[in-house]
C-alpha positions as CSV (number, residue, x, y, z in Angstrom):
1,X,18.7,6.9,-91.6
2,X,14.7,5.9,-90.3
3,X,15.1,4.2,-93.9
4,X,17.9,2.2,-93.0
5,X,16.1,1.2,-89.6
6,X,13.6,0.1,-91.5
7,X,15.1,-2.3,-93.3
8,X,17.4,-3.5,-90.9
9,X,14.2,-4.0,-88.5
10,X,12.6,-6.0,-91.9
11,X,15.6,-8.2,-91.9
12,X,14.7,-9.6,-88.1
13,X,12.6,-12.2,-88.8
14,X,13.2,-13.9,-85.5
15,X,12.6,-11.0,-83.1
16,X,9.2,-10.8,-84.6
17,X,8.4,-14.2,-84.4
18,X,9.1,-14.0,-80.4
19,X,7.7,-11.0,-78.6
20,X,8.1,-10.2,-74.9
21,X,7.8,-13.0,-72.3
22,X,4.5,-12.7,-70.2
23,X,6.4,-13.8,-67.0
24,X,8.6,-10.6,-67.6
25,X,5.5,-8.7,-68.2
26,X,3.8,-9.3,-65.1
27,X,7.1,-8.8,-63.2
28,X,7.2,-5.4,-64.9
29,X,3.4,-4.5,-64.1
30,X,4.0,-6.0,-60.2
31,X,6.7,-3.7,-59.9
32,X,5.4,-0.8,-61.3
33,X,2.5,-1.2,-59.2
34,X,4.6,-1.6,-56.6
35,X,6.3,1.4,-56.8
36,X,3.2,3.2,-57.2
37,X,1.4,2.0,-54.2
38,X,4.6,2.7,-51.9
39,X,4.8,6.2,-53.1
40,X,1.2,6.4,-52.5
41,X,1.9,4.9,-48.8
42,X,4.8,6.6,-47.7
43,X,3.1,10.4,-49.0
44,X,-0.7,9.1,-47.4
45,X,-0.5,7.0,-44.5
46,X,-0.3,8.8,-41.7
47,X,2.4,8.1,-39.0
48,X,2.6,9.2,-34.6
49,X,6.3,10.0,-33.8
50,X,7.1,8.6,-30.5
51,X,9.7,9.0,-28.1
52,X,10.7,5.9,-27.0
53,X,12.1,5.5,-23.4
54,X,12.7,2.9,-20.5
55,X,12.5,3.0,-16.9
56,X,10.9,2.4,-14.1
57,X,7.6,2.6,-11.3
58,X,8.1,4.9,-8.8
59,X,6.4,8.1,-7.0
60,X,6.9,11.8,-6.6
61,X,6.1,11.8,-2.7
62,X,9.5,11.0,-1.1
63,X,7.5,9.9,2.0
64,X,6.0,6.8,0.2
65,X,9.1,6.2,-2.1
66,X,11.3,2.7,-0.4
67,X,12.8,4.0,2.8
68,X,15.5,2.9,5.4
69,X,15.3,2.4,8.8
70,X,18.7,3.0,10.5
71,X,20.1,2.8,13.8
72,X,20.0,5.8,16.0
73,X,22.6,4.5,18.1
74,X,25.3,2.0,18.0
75,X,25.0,-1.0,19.4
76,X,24.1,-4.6,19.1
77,X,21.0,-6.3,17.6
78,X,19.1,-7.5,20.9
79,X,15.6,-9.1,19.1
80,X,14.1,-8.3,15.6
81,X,9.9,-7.9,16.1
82,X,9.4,-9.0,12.5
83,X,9.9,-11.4,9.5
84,X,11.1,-10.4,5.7
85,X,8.5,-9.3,4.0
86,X,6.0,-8.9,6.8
87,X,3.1,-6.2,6.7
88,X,2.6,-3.5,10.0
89,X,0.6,-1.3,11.4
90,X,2.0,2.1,12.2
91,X,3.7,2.3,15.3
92,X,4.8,-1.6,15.6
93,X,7.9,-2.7,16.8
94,X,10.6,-3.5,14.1
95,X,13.7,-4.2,16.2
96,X,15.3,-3.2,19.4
97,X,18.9,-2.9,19.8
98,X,20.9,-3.0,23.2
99,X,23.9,-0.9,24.0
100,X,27.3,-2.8,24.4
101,X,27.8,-1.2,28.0
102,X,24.2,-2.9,30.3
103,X,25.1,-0.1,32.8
104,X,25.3,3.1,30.5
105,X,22.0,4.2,31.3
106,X,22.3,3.5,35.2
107,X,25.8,6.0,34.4
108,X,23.4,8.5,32.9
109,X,21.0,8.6,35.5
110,X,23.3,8.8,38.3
111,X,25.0,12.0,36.3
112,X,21.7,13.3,35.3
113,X,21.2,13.5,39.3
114,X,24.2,14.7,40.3
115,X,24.0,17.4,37.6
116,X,20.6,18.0,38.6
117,X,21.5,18.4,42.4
118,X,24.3,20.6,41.5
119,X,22.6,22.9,39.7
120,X,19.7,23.4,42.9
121,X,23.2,24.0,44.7
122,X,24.4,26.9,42.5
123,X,20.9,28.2,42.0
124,X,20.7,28.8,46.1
125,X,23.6,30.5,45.7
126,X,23.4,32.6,42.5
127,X,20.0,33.2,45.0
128,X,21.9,34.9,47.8
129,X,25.0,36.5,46.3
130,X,21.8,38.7,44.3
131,X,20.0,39.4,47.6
132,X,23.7,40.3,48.3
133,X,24.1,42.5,45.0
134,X,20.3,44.4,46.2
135,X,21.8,45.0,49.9
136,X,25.4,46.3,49.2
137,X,23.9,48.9,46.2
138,X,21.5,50.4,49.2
139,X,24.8,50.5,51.3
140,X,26.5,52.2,48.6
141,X,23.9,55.1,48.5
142,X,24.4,55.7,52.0
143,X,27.7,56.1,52.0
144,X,28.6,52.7,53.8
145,X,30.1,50.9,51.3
146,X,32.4,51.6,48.2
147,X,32.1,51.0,44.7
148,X,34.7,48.4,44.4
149,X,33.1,46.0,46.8
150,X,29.9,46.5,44.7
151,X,31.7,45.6,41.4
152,X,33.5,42.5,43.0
153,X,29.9,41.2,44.2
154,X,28.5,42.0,40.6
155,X,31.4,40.0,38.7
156,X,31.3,37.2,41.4
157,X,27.2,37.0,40.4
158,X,28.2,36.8,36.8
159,X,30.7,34.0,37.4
160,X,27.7,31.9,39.1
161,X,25.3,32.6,36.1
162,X,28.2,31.5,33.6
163,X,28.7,28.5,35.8
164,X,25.1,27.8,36.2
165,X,24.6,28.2,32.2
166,X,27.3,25.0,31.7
167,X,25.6,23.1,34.5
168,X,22.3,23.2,32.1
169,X,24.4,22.9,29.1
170,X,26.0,20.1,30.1
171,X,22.2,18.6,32.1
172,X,20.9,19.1,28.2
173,X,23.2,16.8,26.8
174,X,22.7,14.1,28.9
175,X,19.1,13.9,29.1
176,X,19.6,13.6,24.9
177,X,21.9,11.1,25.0
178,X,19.4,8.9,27.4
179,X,16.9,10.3,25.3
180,X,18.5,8.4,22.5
181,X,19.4,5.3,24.4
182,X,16.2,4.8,25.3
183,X,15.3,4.7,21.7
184,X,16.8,2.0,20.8
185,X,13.1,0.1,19.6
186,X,12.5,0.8,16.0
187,X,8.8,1.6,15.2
188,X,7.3,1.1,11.5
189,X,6.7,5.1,10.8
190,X,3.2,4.0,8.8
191,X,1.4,1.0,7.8
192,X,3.8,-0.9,5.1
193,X,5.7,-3.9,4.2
194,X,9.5,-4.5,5.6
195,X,12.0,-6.1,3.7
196,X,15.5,-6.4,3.3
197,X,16.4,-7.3,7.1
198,X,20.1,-6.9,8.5
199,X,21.2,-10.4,8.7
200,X,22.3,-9.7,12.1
201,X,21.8,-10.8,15.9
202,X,23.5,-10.7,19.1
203,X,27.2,-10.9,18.1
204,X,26.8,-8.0,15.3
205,X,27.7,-4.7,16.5
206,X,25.8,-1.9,14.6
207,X,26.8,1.9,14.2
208,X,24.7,4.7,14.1
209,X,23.2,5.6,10.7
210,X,23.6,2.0,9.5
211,X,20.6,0.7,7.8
212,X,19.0,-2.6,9.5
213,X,15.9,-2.7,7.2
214,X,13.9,-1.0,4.2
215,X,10.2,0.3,4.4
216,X,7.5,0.3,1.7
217,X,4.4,2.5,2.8
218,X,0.8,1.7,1.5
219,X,-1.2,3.4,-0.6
220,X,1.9,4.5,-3.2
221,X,0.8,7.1,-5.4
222,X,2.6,5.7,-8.2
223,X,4.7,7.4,-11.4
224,X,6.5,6.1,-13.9
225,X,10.1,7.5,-14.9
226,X,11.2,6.7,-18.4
227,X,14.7,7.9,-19.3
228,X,14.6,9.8,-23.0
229,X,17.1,11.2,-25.5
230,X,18.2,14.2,-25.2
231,X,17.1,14.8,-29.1
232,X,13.5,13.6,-28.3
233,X,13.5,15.7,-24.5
234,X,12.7,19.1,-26.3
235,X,9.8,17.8,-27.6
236,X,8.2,16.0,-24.4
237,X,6.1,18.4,-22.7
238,X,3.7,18.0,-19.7
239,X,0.6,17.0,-21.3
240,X,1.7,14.6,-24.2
241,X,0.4,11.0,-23.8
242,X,2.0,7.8,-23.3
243,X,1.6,4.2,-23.7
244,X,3.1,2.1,-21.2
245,X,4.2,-1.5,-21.0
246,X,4.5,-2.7,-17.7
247,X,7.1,-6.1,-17.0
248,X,4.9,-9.2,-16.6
249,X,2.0,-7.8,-19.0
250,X,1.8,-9.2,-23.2
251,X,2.0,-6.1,-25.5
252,X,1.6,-6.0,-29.6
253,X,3.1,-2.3,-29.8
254,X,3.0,-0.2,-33.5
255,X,4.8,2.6,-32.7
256,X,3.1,4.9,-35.3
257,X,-0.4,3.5,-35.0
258,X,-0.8,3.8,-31.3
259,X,-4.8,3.2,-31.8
260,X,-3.9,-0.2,-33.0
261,X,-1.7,-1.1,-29.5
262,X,-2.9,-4.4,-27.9
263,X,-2.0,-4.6,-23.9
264,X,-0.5,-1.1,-23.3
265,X,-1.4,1.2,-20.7
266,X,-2.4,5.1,-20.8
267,X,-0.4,7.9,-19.2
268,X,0.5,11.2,-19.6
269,X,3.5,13.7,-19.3
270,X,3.8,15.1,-15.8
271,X,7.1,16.9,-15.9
272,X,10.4,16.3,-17.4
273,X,13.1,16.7,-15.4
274,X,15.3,20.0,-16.8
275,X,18.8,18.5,-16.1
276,X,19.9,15.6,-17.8
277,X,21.7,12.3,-15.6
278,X,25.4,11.1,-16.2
279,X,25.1,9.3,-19.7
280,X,23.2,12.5,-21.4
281,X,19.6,11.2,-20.8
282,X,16.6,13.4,-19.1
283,X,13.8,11.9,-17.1
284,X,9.9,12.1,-18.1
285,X,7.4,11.4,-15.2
286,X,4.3,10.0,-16.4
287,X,1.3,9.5,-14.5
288,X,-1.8,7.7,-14.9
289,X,-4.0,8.9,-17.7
290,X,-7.9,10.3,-16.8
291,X,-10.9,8.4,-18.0
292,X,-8.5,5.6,-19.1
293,X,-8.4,1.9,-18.0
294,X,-6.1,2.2,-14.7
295,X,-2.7,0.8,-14.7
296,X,-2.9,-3.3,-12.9
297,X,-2.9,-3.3,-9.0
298,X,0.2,-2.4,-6.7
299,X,0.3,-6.2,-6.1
300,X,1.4,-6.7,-9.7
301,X,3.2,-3.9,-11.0
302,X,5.3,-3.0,-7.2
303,X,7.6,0.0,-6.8
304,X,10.9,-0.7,-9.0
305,X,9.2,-2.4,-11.4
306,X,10.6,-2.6,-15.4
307,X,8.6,0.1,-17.7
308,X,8.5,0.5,-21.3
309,X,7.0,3.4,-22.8
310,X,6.3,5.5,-26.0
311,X,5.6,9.2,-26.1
312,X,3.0,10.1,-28.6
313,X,4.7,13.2,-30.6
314,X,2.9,14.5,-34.2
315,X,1.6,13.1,-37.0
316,X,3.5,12.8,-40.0
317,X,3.2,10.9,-43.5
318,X,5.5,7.6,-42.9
319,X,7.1,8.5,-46.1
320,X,9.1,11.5,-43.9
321,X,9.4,9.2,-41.1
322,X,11.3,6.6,-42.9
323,X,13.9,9.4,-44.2
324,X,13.9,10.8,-40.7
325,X,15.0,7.8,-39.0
326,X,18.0,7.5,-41.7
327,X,19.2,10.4,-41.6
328,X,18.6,10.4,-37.5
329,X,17.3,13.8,-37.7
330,X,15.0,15.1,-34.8
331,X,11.1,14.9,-34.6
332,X,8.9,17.4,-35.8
333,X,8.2,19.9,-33.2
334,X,4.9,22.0,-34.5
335,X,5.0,23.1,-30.7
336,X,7.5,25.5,-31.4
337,X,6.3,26.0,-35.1
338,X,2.6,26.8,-33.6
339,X,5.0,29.7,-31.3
């Protein structure tokens, strides 16, 4: 049979005279080499796993987080102090309302009085039926009196200290309410910025608890919350790093090669929150990073602002990061390996 090869291969006179094309070669040898160098790539070059999530600037102390100044008491809007977006001092006047009713606190007054007189009344009297009380138990030990008349005279001095108790009760409640009324001047609680005024003046009638401005303190401590997968939030852990891109700022992110980042910020882990929100998603606090560039000025990046960020996870060969990401299998965790 190798003979008959032979001869057949003798007979091709033409296939010898035209041998393999040199554009095919090269094409060959630029793919081989190709295939080499990616396989060489993918089981080499190193690769950081991230976690990618967005969210937002914010802080952990609730008393420098965006807060709302409401009305104590309802009435009407009788001058506002300040202008949107104005900056105070602690203690300065925001707004003062007025009551619909002028006389209401003349009312309260004059009851506060007569409460107040009433109550001196009853006192002289609780006064002398317990001088009473004293003098008819003496009469009873000598014989001069009976036990009856002491009992009526000790439920008729209980009767005046029950009475006297809603007298105060009632004397409390008043001075509260013109406590209240008398509040009716907002004060900035710290030094801040107000904004988002209640569009409202004289003929707008407020109740209490609604909200007639919001409050931003100074000096914000600020955070960042990113919202993550719930396959990545296993492996975030207090401690891991993040790169940040802040709204506003230019960024050239590689996700793998963080070291090669243009424009990002450093942060780290503070806590993830342990219960996920509505749509399955857990929230990753990040804070500013030590002995790092620090994050641009509260003027530029302000409470609420847009955040990007990637969680730096382990290092992997990009080879097993491209078949992770199509198979959308989880990152490596060598946390819980190490355990």
């Amino acid at each position: 049979m190798t003979q008959v090869h032979q001869q057949f291969a003798a007979r091709m006179q033409t296939l010898k005279r035209y041998g393999v094309p040199s554009s095919l070669r090269v094409t060959a040898w630029l793919l081989g080499s190709g295939i080499v160098i990616s396989v060489l790539l993918m089981v080499f070059t190193p690769w950081i796993q991230t976690a990618y999530g967005e969210g937002e600037i914010s802080t952990r102390n609730p008393n420098q987080r965006i807060q709302a100044i409401s009305a104590l008491v309802p009435g009407q809007v009788d001058k506002w102090h300040v202008r949107e977006g104005e900056h105070v001092t602690a203690g300065a006047p925001l707004v003062t309302l007025v009551d619909t009713d002028p006389e209401l606190l003349d009312r309260l007054n004059a009851q506060i009085v007569a409460a107040e007189q009433q109550r001196t009344a009853l006192s002289a009297v609780l006064e002398t039926e317990q001088k009473n009380l004293e003098r008819q138990r003496r009469l009873l030990k000598e014989g001069l009196t009976s036990q009856r008349e002491v009992e009526r005279n000790q439920i008729r001095l209980d009767e005046l200290r029950a009475d006297l108790a809603k007298i105060d009760t009632e004397l409390n409640k008043l001075r509260v309410t013109r406590a209240r009324q008398s509040l009716q001047t907002k004060l900035a609680p710290q030094n801040g910025t107000v904004m988002g005024l209640l569009p409202a003046g004289n003929a707008t009638h407020v109740k209490a608890g609604d909200i007639l401005a919001q409050f931003i303190p100074d000096g914000v401590e600020r955070s960042v919350v990113l919202s993550i997968s719930g396959l990545d939030a296993s492996l975030v852990i207090p401690g891991r790093e993040v790169r940040l891109q802040f709204d506003g700022w230019p960024v050239f992110q590689f996700s793998g090669w963080p070291d090669m980042a243009i424009g990002t910020f450093a942060g780290v882990v503070d806590f993830v929150e342990p219960v996920a929100g509505p749509t399955g998603r857990f929230n990753a606090w990040v804070k500013p990073a030590v002995n790092s560039p620090d994050w641009p000025e509260a003027g530029s990046v302000r409470l609420g602002s847009r955040v990007r960020g990637w969680i730096l996870l382990e290092e992997v060969p990009l080879g097993y990061e491209l078949w992770r990401q199509l198979n959308n299998f989880p990152p490596v965790n060598k946390v819980l390996e190490r355990q």
